[in-house]
N, C-alpha and C positions, 0 to 999 in steps of 0.2 A: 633849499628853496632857491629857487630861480633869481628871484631880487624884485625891487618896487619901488618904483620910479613915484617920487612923492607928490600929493597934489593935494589941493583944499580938504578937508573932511568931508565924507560921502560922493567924492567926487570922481573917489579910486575903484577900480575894476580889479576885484582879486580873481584868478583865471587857475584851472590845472589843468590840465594837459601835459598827458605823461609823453610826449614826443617835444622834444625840444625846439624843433624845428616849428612845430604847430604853434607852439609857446611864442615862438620869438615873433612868426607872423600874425599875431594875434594883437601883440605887444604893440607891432606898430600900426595896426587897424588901430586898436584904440588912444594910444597916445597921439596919433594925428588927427584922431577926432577931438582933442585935446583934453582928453582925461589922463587921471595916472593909471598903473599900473601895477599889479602884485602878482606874479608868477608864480607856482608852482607845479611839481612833478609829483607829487606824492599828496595825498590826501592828510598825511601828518602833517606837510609843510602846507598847506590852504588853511588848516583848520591852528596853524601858528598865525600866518598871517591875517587871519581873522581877530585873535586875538592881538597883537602888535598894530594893526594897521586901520581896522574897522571901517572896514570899505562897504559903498553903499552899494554893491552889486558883485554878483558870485556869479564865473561862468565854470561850466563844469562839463568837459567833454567825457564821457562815458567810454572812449577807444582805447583800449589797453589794461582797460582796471577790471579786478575780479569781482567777482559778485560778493563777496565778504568784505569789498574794499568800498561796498555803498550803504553801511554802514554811517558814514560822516554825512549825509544828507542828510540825515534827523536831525545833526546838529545842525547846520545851519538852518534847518527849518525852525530849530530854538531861537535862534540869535533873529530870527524874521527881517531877516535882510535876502530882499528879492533874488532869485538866483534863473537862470539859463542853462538849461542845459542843450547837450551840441553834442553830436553824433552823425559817423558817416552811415550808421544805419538808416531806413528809411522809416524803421518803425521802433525808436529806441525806447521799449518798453522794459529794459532791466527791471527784475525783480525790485519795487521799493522805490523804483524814481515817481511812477505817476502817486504814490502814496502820498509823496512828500511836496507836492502840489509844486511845482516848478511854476517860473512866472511864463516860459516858452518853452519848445523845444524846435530847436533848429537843425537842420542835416546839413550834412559837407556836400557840394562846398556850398558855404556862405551865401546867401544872398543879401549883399555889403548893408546896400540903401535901408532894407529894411530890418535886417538886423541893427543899425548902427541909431535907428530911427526907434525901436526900443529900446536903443542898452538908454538914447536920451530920458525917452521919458521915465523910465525906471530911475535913473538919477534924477530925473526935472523933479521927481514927484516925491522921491528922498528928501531932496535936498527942500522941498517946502512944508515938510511937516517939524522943522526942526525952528 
């Protein structure tokens, strides 16, 4: 696992992205928008830091994983903790994503304002049903 930069409950952004590099820029879009942060590269290690960390939002870049490897998006569709998925495809229709009801999907690159303007209120809206 990448590592997780600790913050309030529900206020952490658990993230995969099997490029390290994406990881790390990712890390600081969101910790300057001043949330935490949970990293990882593997879908074994997301679905640890799900359980360790219980963050109120799941981003999940679909670039590099096998299609056997999306599989772990039922679970967090279990755990019902809002999730993003993000792909440089224009049309990331992986077998089993649009199944599993994403709360967006985003293409690279980024468009920050409004990306950064859902991950709030997915956390604003977390964090008030608690």
């Amino acid at each position: 696992m990448a590592g997780c930069a600790r913050a309030a409950p529900k206020r952490t952004v658990a993230a995969l992205d099997a490029n390290p590099g994406n990881l790390a820029a990712l890390e600081r879009v969101i910790r300057d928008a001043g949330y935490g942060f949970c990293g990882a590269r593997t879908p074994a290690d997301l679905l640890l830091a799900l359980k360790r960390e219980s963050p109120g939002l799941v981003l999940v870049d679909l670039d590099g994983l096998a299609s056997d490897d999306l599989e772990f998006l039922s679970v967090i569709q279990k755990h019902t903790i809002p999730f993003i998925v993000v792909s440089s495809s224009p049309h990331p229709t992986a077998p089993g994503v649009l199944s599993v009801g994403p709360d967006a999907i985003f293409t690279k690159p980024l468009a920050l304002k409004k990306f950064l303007s859902l991950v709030a209120a997915l956390l604003d809206t977390e964090g008030a049903e608690e």
